[in-house]
Backbone as CSV, one residue per row, in Angstrom:
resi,resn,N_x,N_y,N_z,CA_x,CA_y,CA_z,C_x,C_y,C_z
1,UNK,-7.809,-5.958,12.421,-6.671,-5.307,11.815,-6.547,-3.904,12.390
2,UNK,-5.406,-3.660,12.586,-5.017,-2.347,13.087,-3.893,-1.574,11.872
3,UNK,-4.271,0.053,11.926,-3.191,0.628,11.030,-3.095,1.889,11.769
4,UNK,-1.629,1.739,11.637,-0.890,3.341,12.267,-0.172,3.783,11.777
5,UNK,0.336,4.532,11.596,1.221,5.777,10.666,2.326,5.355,11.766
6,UNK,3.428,5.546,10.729,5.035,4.930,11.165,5.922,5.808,10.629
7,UNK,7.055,6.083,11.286,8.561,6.779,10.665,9.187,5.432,9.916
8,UNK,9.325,5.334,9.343,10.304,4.833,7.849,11.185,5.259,6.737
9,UNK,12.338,4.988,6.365,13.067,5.543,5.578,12.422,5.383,4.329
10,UNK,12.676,5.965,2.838,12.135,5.446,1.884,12.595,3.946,1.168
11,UNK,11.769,3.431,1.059,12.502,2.116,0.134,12.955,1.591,-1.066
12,UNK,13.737,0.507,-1.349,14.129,0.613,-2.493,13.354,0.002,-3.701
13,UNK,13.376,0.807,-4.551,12.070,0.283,-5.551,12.594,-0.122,-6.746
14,UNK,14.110,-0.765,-6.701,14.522,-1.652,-7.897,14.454,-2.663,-7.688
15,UNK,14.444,-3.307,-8.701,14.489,-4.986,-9.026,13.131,-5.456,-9.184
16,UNK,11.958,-4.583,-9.518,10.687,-5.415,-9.429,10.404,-6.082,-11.373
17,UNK,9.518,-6.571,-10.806,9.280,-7.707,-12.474,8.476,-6.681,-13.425
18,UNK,7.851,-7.426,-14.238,7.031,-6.837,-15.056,5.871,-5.785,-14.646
19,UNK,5.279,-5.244,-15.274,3.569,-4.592,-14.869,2.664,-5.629,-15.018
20,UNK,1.677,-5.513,-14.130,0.901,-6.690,-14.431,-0.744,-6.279,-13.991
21,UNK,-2.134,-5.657,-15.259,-2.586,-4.907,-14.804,-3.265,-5.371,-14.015
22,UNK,-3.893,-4.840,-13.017,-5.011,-5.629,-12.164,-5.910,-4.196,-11.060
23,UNK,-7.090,-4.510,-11.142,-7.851,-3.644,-9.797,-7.687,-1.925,-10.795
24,UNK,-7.829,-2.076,-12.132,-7.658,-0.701,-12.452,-6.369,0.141,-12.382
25,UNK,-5.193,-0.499,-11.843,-3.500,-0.243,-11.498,-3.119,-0.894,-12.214
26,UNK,-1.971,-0.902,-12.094,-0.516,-1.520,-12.269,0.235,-2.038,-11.056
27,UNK,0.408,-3.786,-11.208,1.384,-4.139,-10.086,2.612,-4.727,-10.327
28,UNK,3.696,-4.675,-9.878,4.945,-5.091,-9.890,5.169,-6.173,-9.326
29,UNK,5.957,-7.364,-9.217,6.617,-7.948,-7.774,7.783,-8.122,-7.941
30,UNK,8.509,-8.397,-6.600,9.511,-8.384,-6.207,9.405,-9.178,-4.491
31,UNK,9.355,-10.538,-4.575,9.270,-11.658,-3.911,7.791,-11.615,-3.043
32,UNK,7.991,-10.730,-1.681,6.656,-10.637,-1.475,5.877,-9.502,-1.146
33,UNK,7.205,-8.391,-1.847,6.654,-6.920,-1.885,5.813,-6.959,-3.604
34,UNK,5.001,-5.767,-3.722,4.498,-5.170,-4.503,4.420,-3.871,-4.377
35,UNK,4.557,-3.367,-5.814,4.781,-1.977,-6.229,3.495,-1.961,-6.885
36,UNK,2.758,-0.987,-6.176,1.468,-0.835,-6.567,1.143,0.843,-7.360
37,UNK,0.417,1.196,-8.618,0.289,2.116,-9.297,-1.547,2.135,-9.507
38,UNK,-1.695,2.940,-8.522,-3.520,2.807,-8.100,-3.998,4.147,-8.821
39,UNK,-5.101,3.419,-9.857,-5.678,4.417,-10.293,-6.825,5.198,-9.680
40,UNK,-7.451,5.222,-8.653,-8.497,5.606,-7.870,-8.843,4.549,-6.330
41,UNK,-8.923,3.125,-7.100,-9.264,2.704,-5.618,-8.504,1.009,-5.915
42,UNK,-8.297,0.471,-4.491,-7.221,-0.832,-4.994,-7.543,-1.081,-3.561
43,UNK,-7.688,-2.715,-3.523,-8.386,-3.723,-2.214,-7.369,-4.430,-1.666
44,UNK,-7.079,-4.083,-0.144,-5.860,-5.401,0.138,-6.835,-6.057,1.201
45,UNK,-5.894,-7.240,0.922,-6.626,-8.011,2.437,-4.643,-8.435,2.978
46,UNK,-4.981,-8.314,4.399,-3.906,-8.570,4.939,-3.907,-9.289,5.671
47,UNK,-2.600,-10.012,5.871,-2.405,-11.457,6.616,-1.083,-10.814,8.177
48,UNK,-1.242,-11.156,8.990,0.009,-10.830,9.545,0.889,-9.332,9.410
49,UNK,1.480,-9.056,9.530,2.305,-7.399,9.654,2.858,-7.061,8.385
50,UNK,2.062,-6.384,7.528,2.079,-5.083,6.317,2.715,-3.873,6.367
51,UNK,3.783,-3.529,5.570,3.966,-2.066,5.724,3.656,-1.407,4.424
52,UNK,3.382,-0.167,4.642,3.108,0.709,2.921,3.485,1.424,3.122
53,UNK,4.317,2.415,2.215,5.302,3.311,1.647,4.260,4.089,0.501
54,UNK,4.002,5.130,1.113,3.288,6.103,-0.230,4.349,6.715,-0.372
55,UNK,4.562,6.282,-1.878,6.046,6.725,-2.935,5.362,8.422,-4.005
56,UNK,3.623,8.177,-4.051,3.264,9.480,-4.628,2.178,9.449,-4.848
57,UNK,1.511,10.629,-4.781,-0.369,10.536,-4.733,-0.500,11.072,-3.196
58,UNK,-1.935,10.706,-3.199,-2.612,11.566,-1.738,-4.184,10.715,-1.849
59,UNK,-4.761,10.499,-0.713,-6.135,9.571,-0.819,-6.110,9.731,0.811
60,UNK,-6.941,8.434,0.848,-7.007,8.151,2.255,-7.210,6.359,1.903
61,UNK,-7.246,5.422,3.614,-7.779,4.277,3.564,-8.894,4.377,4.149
62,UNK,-9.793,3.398,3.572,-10.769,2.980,4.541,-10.621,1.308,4.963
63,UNK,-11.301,1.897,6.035,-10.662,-0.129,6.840,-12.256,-0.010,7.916
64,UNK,-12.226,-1.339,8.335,-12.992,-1.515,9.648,-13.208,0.151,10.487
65,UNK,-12.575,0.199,10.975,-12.392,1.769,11.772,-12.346,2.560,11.445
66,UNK,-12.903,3.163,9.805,-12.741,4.608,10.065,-12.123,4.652,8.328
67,UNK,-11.258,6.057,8.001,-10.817,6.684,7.064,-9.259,7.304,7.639
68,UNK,-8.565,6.968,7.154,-7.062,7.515,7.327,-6.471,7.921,6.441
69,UNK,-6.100,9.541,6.291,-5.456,9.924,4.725,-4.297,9.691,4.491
70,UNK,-3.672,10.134,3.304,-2.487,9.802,3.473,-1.927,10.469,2.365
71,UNK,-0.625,10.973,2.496,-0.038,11.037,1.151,1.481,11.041,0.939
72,UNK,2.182,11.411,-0.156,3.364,10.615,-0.263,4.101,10.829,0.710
73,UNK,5.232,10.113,0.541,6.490,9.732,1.827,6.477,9.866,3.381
74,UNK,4.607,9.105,3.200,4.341,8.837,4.489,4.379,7.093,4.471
75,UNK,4.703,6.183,5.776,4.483,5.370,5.811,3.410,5.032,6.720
76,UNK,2.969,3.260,7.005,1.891,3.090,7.605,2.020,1.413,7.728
77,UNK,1.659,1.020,9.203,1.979,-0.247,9.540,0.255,-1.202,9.568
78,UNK,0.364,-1.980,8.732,-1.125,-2.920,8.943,-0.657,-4.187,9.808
79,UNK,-1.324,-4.042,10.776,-1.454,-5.744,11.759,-2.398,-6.010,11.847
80,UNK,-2.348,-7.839,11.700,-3.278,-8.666,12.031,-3.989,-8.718,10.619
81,UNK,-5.270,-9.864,10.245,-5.983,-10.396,9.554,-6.926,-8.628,9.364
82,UNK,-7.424,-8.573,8.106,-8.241,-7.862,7.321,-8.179,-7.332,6.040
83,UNK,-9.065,-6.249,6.100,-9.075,-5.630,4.482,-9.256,-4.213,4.577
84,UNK,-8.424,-3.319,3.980,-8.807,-2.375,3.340,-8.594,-1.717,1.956
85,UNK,-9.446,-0.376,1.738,-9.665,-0.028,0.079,-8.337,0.987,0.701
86,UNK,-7.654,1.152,-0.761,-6.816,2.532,-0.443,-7.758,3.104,-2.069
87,UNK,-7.874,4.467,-1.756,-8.566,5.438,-2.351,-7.639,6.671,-2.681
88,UNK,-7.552,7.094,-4.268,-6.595,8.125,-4.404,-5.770,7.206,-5.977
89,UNK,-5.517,8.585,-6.962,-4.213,7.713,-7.518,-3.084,8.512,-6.604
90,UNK,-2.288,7.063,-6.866,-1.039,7.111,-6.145,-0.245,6.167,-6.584
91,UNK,1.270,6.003,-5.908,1.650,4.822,-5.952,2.367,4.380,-5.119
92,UNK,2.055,3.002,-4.490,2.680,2.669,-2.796,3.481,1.270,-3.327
93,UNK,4.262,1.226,-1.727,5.225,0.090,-1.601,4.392,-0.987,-0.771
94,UNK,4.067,-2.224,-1.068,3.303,-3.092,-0.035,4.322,-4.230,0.266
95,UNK,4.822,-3.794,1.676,5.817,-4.972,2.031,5.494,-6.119,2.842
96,UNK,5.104,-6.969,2.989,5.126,-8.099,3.437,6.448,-8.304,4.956
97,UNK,5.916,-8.448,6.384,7.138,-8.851,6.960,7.496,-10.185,7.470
């Protein structure tokens, strides 16, 4: 898995479903995005090309390679098969492409 910091507009964060708690957050959906509300630390594993939208908060990821910070109305592109922790409350957009 690879992750790089990307230019992206912000996205739109209506129409998602209920809260649904999980990993110490709050998650939303909205088909095969999630609206994620991370209270300290929250686990993805990724399949194929991920984008995330930090909507608010500040942390960093950790992945295979390293520590990458981050904070709001930055975006960030995940490719390929893996996992990482995002660390920080915050709350991000996880889009599915």
């Amino acid at each position: 898995m690879t992750l790089q910091k990307i230019m992206a507009a912000p996205p739109d964060t209506e129409g998602f479903g209920d809260p649904v708690h999980v990993q110490g957050g709050v998650m939303r959906k909205r088909g095969d995005d999630r609206l994620i509300e991370s209270g300290g630390r929250f686990k993805l594993a990724c399949t194929g090309n991920t984008r995330l939208y930090i909507l608010s908060g500040e942390g960093h990821f950790k992945w295979a390679r390293g520590e990458t910070p981050f904070s709001a109305g930055e975006a960030f592109l995940l490719c390929g098969e893996g996992e990482c922790d995002v660390y920080g409350t915050c709350a991000f957009l996880w889009a599915r492409e």
